[in-house]
Structure formats: structure tokens, C-alpha cells
PyMOL CGO cylinders between C-alpha atoms (Angstrom):
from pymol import cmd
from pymol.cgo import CYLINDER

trace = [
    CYLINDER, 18.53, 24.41, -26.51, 16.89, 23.80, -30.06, 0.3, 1, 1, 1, 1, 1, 1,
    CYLINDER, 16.89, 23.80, -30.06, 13.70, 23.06, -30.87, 0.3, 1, 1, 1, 1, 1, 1,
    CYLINDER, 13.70, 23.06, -30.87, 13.38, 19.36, -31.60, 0.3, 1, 1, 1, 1, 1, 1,
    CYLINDER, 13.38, 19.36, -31.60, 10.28, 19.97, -34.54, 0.3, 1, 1, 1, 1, 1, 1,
    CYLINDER, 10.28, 19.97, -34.54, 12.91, 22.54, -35.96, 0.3, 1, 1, 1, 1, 1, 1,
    CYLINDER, 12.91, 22.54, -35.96, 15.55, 19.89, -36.54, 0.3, 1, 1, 1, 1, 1, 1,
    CYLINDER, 15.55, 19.89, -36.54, 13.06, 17.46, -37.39, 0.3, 1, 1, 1, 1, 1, 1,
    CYLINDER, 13.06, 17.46, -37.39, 11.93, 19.66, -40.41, 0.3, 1, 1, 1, 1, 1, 1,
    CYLINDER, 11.93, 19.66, -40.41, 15.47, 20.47, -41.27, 0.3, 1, 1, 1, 1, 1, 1,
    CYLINDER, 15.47, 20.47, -41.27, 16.53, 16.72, -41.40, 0.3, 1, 1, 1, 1, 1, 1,
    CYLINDER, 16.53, 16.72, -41.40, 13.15, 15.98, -43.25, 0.3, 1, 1, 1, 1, 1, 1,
    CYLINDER, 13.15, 15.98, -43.25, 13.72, 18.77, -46.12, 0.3, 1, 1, 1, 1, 1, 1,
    CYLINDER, 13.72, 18.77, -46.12, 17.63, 17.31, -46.06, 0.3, 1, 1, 1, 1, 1, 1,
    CYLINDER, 17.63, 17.31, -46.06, 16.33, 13.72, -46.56, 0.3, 1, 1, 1, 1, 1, 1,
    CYLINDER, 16.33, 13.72, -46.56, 13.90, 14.83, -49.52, 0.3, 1, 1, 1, 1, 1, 1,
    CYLINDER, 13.90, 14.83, -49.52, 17.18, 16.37, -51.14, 0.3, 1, 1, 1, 1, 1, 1,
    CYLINDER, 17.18, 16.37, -51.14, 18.87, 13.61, -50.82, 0.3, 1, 1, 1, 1, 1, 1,
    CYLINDER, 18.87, 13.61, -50.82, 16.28, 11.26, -51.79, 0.3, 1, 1, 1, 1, 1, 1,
    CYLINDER, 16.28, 11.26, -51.79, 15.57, 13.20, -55.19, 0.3, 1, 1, 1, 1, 1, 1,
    CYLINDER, 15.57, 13.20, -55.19, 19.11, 13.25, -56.30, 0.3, 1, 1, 1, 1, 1, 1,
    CYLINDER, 19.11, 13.25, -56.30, 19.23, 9.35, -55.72, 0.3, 1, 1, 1, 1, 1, 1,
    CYLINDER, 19.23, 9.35, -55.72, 16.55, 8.64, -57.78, 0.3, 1, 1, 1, 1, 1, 1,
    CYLINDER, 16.55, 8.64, -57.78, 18.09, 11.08, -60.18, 0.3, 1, 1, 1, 1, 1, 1,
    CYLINDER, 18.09, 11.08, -60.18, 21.36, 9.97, -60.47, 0.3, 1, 1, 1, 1, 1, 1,
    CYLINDER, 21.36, 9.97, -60.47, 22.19, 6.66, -58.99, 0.3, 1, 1, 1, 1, 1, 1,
    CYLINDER, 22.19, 6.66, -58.99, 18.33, 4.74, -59.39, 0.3, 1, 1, 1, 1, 1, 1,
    CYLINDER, 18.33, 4.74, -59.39, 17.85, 2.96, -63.34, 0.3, 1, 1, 1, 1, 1, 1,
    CYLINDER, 17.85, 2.96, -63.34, 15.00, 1.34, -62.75, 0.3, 1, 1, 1, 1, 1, 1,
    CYLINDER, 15.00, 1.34, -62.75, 13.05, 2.55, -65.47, 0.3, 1, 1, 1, 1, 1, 1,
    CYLINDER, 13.05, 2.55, -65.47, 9.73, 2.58, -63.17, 0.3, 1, 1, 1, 1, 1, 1,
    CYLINDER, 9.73, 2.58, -63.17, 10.88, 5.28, -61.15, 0.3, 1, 1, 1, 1, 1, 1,
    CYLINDER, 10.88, 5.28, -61.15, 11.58, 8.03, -64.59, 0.3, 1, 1, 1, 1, 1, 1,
    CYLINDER, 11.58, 8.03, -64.59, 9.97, 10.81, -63.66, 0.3, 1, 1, 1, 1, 1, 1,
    CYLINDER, 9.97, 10.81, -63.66, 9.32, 10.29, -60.16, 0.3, 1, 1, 1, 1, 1, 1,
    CYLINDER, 9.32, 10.29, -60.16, 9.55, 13.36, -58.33, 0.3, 1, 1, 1, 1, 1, 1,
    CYLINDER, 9.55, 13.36, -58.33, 9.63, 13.21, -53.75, 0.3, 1, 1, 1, 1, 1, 1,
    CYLINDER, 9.63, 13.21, -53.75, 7.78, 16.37, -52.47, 0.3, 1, 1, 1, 1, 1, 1,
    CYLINDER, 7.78, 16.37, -52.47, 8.08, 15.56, -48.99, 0.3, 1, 1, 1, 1, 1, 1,
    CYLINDER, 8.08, 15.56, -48.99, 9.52, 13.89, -46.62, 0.3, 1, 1, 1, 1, 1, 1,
    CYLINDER, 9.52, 13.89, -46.62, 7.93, 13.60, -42.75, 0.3, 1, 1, 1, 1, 1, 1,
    CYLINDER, 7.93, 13.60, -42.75, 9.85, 11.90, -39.71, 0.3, 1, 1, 1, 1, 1, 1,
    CYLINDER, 9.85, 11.90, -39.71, 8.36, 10.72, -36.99, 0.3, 1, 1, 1, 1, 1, 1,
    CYLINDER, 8.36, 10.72, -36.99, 8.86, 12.38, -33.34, 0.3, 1, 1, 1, 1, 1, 1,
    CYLINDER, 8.86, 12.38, -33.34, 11.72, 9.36, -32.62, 0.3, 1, 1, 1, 1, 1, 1,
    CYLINDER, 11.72, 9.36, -32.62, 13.27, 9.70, -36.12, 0.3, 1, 1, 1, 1, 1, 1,
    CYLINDER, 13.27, 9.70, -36.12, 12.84, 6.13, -36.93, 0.3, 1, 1, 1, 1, 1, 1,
    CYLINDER, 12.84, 6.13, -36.93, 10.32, 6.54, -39.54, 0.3, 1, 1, 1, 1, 1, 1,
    CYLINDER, 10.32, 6.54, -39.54, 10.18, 8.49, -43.28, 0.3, 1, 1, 1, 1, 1, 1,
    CYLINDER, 10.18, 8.49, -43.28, 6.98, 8.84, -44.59, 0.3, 1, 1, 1, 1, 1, 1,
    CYLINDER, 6.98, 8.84, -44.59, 8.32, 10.07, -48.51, 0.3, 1, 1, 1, 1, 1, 1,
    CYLINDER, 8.32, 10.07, -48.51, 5.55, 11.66, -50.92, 0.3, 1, 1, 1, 1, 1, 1,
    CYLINDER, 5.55, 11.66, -50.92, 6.17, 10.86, -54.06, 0.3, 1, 1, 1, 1, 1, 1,
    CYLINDER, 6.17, 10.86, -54.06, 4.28, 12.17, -57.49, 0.3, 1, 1, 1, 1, 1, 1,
    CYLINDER, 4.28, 12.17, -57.49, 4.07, 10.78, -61.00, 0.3, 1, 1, 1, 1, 1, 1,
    CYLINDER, 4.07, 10.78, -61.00, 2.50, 11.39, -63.83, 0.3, 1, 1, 1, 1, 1, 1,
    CYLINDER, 2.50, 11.39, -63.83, 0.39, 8.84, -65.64, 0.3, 1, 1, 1, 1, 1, 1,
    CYLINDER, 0.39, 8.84, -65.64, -2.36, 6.21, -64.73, 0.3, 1, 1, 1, 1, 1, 1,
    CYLINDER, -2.36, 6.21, -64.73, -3.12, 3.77, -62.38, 0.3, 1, 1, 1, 1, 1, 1,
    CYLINDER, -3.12, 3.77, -62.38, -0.52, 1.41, -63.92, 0.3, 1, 1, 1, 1, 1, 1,
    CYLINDER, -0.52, 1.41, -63.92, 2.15, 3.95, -64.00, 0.3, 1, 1, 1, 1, 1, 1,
    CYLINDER, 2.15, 3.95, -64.00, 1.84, 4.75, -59.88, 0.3, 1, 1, 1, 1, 1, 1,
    CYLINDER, 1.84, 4.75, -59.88, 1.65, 1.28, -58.92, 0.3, 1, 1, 1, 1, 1, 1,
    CYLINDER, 1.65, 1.28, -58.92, 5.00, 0.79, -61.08, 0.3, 1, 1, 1, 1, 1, 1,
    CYLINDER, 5.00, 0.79, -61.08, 6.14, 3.76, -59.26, 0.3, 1, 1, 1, 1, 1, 1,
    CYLINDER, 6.14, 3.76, -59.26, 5.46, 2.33, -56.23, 0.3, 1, 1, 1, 1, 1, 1,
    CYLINDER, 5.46, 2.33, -56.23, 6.68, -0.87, -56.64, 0.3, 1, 1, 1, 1, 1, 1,
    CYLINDER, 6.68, -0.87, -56.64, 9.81, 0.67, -58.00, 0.3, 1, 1, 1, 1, 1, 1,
    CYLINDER, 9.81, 0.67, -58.00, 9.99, 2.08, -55.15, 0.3, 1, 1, 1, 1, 1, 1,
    CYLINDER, 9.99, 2.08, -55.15, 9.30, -0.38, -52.55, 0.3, 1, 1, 1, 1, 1, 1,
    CYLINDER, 9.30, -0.38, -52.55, 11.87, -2.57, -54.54, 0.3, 1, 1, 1, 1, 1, 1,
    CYLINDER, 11.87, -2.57, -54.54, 15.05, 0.23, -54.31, 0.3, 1, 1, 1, 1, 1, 1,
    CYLINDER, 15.05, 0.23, -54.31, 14.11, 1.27, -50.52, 0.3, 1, 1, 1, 1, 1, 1,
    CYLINDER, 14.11, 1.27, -50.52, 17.27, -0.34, -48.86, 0.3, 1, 1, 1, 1, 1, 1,
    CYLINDER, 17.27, -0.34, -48.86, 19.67, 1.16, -50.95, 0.3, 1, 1, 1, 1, 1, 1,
    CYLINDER, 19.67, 1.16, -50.95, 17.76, 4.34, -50.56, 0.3, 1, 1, 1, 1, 1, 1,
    CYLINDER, 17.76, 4.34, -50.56, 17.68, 4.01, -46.85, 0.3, 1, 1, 1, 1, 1, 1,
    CYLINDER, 17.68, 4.01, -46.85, 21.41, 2.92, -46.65, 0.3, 1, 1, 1, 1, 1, 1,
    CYLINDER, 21.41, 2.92, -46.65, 22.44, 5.41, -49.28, 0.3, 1, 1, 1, 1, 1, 1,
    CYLINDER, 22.44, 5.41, -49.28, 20.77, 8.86, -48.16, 0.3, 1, 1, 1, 1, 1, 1,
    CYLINDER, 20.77, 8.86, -48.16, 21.95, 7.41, -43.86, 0.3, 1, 1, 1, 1, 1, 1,
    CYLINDER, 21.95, 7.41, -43.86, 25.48, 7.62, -45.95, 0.3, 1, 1, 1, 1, 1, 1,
    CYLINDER, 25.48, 7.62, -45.95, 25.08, 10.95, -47.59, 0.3, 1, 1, 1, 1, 1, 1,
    CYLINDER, 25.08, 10.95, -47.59, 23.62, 12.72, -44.42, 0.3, 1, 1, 1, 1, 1, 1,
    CYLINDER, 23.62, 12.72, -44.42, 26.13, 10.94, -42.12, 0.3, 1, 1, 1, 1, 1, 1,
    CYLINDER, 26.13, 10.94, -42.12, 23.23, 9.72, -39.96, 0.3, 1, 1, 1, 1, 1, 1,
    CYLINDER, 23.23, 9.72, -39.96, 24.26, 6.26, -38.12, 0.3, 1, 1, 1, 1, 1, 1,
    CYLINDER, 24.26, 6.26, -38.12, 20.35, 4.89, -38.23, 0.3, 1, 1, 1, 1, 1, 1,
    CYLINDER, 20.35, 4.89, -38.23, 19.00, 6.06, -41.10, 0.3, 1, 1, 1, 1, 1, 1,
    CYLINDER, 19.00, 6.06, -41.10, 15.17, 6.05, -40.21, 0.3, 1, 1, 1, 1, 1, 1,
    CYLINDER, 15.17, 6.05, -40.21, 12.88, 3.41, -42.44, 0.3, 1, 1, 1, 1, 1, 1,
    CYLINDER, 12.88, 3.41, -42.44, 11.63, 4.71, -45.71, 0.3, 1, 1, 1, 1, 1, 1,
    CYLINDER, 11.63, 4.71, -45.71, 7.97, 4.44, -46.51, 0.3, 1, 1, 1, 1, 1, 1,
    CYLINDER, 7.97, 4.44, -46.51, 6.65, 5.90, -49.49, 0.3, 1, 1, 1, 1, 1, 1,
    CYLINDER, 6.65, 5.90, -49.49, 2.80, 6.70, -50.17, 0.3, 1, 1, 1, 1, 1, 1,
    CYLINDER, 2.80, 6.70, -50.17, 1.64, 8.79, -53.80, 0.3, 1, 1, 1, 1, 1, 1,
    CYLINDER, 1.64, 8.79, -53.80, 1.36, 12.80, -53.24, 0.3, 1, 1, 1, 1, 1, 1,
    CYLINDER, 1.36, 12.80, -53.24, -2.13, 13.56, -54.88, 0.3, 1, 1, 1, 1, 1, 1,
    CYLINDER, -2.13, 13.56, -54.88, -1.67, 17.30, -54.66, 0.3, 1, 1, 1, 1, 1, 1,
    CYLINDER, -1.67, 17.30, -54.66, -0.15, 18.16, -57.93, 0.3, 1, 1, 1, 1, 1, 1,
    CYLINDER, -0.15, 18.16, -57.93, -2.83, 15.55, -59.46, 0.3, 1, 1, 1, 1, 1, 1,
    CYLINDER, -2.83, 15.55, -59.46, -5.98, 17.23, -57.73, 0.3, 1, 1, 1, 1, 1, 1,
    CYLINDER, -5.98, 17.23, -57.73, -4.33, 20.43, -58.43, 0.3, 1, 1, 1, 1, 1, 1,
    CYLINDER, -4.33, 20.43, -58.43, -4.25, 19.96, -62.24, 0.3, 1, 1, 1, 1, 1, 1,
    CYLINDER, -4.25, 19.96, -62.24, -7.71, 18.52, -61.83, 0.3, 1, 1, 1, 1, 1, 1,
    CYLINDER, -7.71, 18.52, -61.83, -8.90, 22.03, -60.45, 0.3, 1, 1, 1, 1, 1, 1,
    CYLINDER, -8.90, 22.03, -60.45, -7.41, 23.46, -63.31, 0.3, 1, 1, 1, 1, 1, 1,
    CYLINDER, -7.41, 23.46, -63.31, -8.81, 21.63, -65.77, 0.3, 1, 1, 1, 1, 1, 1,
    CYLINDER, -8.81, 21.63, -65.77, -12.35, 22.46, -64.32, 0.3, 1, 1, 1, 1, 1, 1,
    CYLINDER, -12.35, 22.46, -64.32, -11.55, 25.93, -64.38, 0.3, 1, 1, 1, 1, 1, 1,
    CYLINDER, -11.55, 25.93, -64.38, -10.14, 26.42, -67.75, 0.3, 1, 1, 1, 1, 1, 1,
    CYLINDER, -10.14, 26.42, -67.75, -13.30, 24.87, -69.02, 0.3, 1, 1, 1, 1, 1, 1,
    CYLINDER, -13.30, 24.87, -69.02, -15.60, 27.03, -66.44, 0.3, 1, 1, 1, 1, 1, 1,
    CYLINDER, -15.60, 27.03, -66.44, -13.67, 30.48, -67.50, 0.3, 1, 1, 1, 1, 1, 1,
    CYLINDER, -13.67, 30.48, -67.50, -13.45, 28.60, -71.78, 0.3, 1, 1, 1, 1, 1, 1,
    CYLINDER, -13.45, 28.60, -71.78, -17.22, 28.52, -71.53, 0.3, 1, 1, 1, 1, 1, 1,
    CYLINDER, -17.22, 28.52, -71.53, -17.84, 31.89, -70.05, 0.3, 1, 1, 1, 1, 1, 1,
    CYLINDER, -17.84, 31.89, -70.05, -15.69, 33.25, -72.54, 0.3, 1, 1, 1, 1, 1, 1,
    CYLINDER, -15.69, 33.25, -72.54, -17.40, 32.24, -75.73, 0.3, 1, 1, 1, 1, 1, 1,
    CYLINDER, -17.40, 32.24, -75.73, -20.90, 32.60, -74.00, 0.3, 1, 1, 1, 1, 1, 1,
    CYLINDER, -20.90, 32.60, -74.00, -21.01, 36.10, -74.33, 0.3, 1, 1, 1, 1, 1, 1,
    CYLINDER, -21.01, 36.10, -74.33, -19.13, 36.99, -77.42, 0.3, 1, 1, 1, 1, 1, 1,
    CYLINDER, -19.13, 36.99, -77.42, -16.47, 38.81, -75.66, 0.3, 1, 1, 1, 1, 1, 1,
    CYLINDER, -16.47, 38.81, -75.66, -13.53, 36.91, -76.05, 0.3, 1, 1, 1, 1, 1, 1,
    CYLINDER, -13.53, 36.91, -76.05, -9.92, 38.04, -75.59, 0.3, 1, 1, 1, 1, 1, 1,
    CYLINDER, -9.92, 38.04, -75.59, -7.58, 38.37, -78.15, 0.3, 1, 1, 1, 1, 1, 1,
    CYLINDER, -7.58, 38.37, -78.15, -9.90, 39.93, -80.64, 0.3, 1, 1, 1, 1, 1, 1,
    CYLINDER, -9.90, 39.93, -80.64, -11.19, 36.70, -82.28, 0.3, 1, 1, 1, 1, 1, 1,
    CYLINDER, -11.19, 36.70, -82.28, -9.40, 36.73, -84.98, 0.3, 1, 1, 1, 1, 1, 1,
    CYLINDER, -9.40, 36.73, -84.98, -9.52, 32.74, -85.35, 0.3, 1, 1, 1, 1, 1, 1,
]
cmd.load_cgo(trace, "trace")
């Protein structure tokens, strides 16, 4: 017998696939340009998709996102229950992935920690030729 968290994970990485070529190639609202889903999970009974979704920009630009994507969540229910063959597509719900932004944040801090270090002691790469 499978492992029901095994098929679970297969169906959510399917659904994510699915998902990102919708908004890809069949969504034109302008608000969702850009967006990108990183993951999908499904709840134990299947009825549920909790879809992370990243964009970059502001404030304004996620809650455009998100409204964009509230807005198109029927057809993307209906569409990727179509493209999987799944009778009962489970409901969409999509919440902002804040790992790529707090991700580039840490980078940021540490380009300007190792920047600092680097013309603090007069040994910079490259051979300063600048």
C-alpha cells in the first residue's frame, strides 16, 4: 500500500506545476506579472491548497498580487482539477512566500558586512585598480 504523505507531496508538487503554467499562459491580469507559486501544501483530506506565492515589489504590488489572485481562484481551481484529472479539485488559498524576500534581505546585510570589511583594511580584491 502507498504512503498517503507520499502522494500527498506528489499531488502538491503536481498542483504547483500546474498552477505556474496557468498563471503563465492562460492568466492576463496584469496584477499577477511576475508572480511566481513556490509551493503548494494539501491538507490530510485533500480538500484544501494552501499556494505560496512570491513577488517582487512593495506593499502595493503584493496586495495587487493577492487580490489578483483571490479574483482568478475559480478558474484556477476548475482549471488545474481539469489538467490533473482530479474530480474535486481541493480549494485554493493563497498566502505571500517571504523566503526569497528575507533571503535577499540577508544578503543585502551581508554584502554590506563583507563591503565594509573589505575596504577597512586596505586589502581589497581585485587589486584596486578603481
Amino acid at each position: 500500500m502507498r504512503d498517503p504523505a507520499v502522494r500527498r507531496e506528489r499531488l502538491a508538487e503536481a498542483m504547483r506545476e500546474v498552477l505556474s503554467e496557468l498563471l503563465l499562459t492562460e492568466i492576463k491580469d496584469p496584477r499577477l506579472a511576475g508572480v511566481v507559486i513556490s509551493a503548494v501544501e494539501l491538507s490530510g483530506d485533500l480538500k484544501l491548497a494552501r499556494a505560496y506565492f512570491s513577488v517582487f515589489g512593495d506593499e502595493e504590488r503584493e496586495r495587487q498580487a493577492a487580490d489578483g489572485l483571490r479574483q482568478a481562484r475559480g478558474f484556477l481551481r476548475h482549471e488545474s482539477g481539469r489538467r490533473m484529472r482530479i474530480h474535486n479539485p481541493p480549494d485554493l488559498e493563497f498566502r505571500r512566500d517571504k523566503g526569497f524576500e528575507r533571503a535577499d534581505r540577508v544578503q543585502r546585510i551581508l554584502d554590506e558586512v563583507t563591503g565594509r570589511r573589505g575596504h577597512g583594511t586596505g586589502h581589497e580584491e581585485g587589486g584596486g585598480d578603481e
